[in-house]
C-alpha positions in Angstrom: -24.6 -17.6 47.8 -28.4 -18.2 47.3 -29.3 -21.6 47.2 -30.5 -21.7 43.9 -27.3 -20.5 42.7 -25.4 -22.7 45.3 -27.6 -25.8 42.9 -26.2 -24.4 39.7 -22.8 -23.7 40.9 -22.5 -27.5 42.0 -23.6 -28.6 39.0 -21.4 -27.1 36.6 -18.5 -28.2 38.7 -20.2 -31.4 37.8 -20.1 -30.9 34.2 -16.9 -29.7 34.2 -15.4 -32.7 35.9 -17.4 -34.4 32.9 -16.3 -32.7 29.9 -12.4 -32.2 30.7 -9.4 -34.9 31.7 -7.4 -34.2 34.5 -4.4 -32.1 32.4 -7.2 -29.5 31.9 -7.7 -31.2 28.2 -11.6 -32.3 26.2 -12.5 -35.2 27.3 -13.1 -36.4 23.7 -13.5 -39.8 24.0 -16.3 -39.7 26.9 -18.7 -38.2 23.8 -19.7 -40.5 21.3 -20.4 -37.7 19.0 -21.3 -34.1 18.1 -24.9 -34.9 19.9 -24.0 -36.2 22.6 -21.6 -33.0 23.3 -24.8 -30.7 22.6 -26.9 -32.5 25.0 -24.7 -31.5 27.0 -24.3 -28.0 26.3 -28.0 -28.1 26.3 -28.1 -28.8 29.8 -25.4 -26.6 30.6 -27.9 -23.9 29.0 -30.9 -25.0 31.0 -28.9 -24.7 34.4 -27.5 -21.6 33.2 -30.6 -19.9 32.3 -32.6 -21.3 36.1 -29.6 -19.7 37.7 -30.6 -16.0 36.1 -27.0 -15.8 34.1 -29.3 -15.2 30.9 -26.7 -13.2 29.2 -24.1 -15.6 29.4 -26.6 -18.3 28.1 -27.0 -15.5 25.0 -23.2 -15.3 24.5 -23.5 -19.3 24.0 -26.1 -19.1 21.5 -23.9 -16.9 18.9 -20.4 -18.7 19.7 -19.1 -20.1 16.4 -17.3 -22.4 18.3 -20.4 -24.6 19.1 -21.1 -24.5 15.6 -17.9 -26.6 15.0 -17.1 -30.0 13.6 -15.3 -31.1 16.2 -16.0 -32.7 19.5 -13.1 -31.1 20.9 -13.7 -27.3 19.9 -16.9 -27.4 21.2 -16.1 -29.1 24.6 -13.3 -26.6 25.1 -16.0 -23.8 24.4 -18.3 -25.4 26.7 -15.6 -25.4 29.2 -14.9 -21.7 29.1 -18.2 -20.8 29.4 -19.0 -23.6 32.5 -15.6 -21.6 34.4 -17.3 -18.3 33.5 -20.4 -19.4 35.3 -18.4 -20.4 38.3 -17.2 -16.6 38.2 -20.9 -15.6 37.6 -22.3 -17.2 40.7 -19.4 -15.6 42.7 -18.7 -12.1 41.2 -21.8 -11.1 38.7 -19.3 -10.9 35.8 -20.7 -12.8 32.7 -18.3 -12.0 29.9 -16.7 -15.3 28.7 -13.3 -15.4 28.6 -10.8 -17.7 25.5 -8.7 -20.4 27.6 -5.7 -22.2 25.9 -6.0 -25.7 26.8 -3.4 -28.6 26.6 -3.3 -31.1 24.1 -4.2 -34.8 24.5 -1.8 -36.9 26.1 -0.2 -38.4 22.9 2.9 -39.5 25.0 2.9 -43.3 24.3 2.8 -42.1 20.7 5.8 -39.3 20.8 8.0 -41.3 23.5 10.0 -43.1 20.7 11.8 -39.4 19.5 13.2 -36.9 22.1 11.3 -33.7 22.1 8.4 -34.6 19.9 5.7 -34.2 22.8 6.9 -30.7 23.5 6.6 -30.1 19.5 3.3 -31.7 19.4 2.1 -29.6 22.5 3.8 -26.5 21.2 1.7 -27.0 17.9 -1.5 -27.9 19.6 -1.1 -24.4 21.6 -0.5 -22.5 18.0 -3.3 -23.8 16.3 -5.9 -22.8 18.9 -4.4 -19.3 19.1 -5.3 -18.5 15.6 -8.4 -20.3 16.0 -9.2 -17.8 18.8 -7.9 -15.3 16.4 -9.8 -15.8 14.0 -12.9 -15.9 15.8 -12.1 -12.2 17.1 -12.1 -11.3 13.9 -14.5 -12.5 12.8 -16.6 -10.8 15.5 -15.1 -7.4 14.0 -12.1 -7.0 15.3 -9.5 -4.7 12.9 -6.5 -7.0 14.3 -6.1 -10.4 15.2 -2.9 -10.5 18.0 -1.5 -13.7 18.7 1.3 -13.2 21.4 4.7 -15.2 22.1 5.4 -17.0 18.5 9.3 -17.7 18.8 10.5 -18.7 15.5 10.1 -17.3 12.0 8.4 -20.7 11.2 5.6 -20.0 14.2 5.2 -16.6 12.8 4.8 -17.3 8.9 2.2 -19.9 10.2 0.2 -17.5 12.1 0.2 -15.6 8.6 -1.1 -17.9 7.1 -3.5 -19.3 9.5 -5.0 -16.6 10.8 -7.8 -15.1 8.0 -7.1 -11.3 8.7 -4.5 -8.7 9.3 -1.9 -9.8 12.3 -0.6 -7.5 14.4 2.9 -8.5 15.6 4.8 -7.5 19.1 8.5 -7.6 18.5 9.8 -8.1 21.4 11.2 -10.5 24.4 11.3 -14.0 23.0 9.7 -12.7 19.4 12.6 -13.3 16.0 13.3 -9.6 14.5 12.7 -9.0 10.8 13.6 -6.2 8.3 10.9 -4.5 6.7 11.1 -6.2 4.0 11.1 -9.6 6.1 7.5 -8.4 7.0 6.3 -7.6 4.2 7.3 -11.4 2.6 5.7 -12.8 6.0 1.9 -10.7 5.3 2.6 -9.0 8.6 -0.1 -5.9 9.4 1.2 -4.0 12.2 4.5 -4.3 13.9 5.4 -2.6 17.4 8.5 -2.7 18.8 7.6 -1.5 22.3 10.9 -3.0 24.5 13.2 -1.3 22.0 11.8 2.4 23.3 11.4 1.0 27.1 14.5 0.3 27.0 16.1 3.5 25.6 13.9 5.4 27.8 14.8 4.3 31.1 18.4 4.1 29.5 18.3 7.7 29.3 17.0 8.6 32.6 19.8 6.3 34.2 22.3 8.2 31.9 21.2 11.6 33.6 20.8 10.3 37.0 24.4 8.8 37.2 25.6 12.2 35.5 23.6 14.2 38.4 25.1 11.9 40.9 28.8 12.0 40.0 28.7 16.0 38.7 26.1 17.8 40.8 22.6 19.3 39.9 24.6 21.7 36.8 24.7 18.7 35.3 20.9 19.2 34.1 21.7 22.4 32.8 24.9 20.7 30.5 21.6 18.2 29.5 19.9 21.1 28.7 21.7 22.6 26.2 22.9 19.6 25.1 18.8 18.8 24.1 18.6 22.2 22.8 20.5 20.6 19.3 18.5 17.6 19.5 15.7 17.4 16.5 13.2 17.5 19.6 15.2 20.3 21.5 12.4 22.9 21.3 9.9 20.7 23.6 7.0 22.7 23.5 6.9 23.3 20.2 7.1 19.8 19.3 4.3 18.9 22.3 1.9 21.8 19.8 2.0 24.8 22.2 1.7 26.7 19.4 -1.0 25.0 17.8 -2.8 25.3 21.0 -2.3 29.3 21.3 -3.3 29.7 17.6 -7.3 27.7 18.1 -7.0 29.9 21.1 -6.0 33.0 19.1 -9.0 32.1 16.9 -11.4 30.9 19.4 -11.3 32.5 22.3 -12.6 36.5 23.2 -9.9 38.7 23.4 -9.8 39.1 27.2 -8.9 35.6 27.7 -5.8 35.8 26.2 -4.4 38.4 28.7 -4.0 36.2 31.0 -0.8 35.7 28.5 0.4 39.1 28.7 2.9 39.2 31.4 4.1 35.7 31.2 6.9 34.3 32.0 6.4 30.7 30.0 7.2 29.6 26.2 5.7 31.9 24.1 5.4 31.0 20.4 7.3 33.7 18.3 8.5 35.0 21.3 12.7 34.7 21.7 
């Protein structure tokens, strides 16, 4: 490491130490104010841009999130973008990446009810995924995704946080709704991606333990058992024939004779 770049690197571990608590949380109540947290962003900046990482100094400059009214949001921002500098210095790559960080230590406030900090935390986590969220969209995004709710409360919340259409992975720890259920919630998009993982490798098991325990004619039983199935004329259904028709229309003539004696699916052909 250049020793210009070791300087920089140095001091934004030095900033970093300044602007977070141990827990990983904004060090809030070292700032007196918004200023003082963009003096320090300013300096940030200035190291930043002696250190030749320019375009991550640019990505700062158009972050809403310095733009915010809140000590916290914007020490968290700085914080993403002082750990994407350490990368910098060490790999080239400048592209700033969201962190989820913990809440402030409320513990002498939640101790008196069982479970409160975990609710508190949980909370604190939620809120700055839609914030994150919504700042994708707001760059342009078409979807805003916000992973792992796992309640229907968490979810209508992220509805109704989140200023855009959500996007919504149904699956693992994620509640199940009817269609109707999403609609009520405001619900975009919905994938359901472990249901057909599941049924997939299901089905290969199925045919392995059958090849096992019956012999190889066992594919052939499969066979014509698929041959009834809605899907049992594969090619069709992968658009062979809608391939050989563009090339009916496309091609010259002598390319298609490469056809002629073929032993393969054939649209029309029986």
């Amino acid at each position: 490491m250049p020793a210009g770049t070791a300087a920089a690197n140095k001091l934004i571990r030095q900033v970093l130490g300044e602007i977070q608590e141990g827990s990983g949380a904004a060090a809030t109540e070292r700032f007196s104010g918004l200023r003082a947290v963009d003096a320090k962003v300013r300096e940030v900046k200035l190291v930043l841009t002696e250190a030749g990482a320019q375009p991550l100094v640019a990505e700062m400059e158009k972050d809403p999130d310095f733009s915010a009214n809140s000590r916290r949001v914007r020490l968290e921002a700085l914080a993403n973008y002082c750990a994407t500098a350490l990368r910098f210095f060490e790999t080239g790559t400048a592209k700033p990446v969201k962190r989820l960080f913990t809440g402030p230590d409320l513990r002498r406030l939640t101790a008196p009810l069982d479970g409160l900090e975990e609710v508190v935390q949980q909370r604190w986590l939620e809120a700055q995924r839609c914030q994150h969220a919504n700042a994708y969209l707001a760059a342009g995004a078409d979807l805003a995704f916000v992973e792992g709710p796992t309640s229907v409360e968490e979810v209508r919340r992220i509805c109704k946080e989140v200023k855009g259409p959500v996007f919504y992975n149904q699956t693992g720890v994620s509640p199940r709704f009817s269609l109707a259920e999403m609609q009520e919630l405001g619900l975009a998009v919905t994938i359901i991606p472990g249901a057909t993982f599941r049924a997939t490798i299901e089905a290969v098991y199925d045919l392995a333990v059958a090849l096992r325990d019956e012999g190889p004619l066992a594919e052939a039983r499969f066979i014509e058992r698929f041959k009834q199935h809605p899907l049992g004329d594969l090619h069709t259904f992968a658009g062979f024939d809608r391939i050989r028709a563009w090339e009916e229309q496309y091609l010259p003539p002598e390319e298609l004779e490469k056809y002629a004696d073929s032993v393969g699916h054939q649209p029309g052909r029986t």
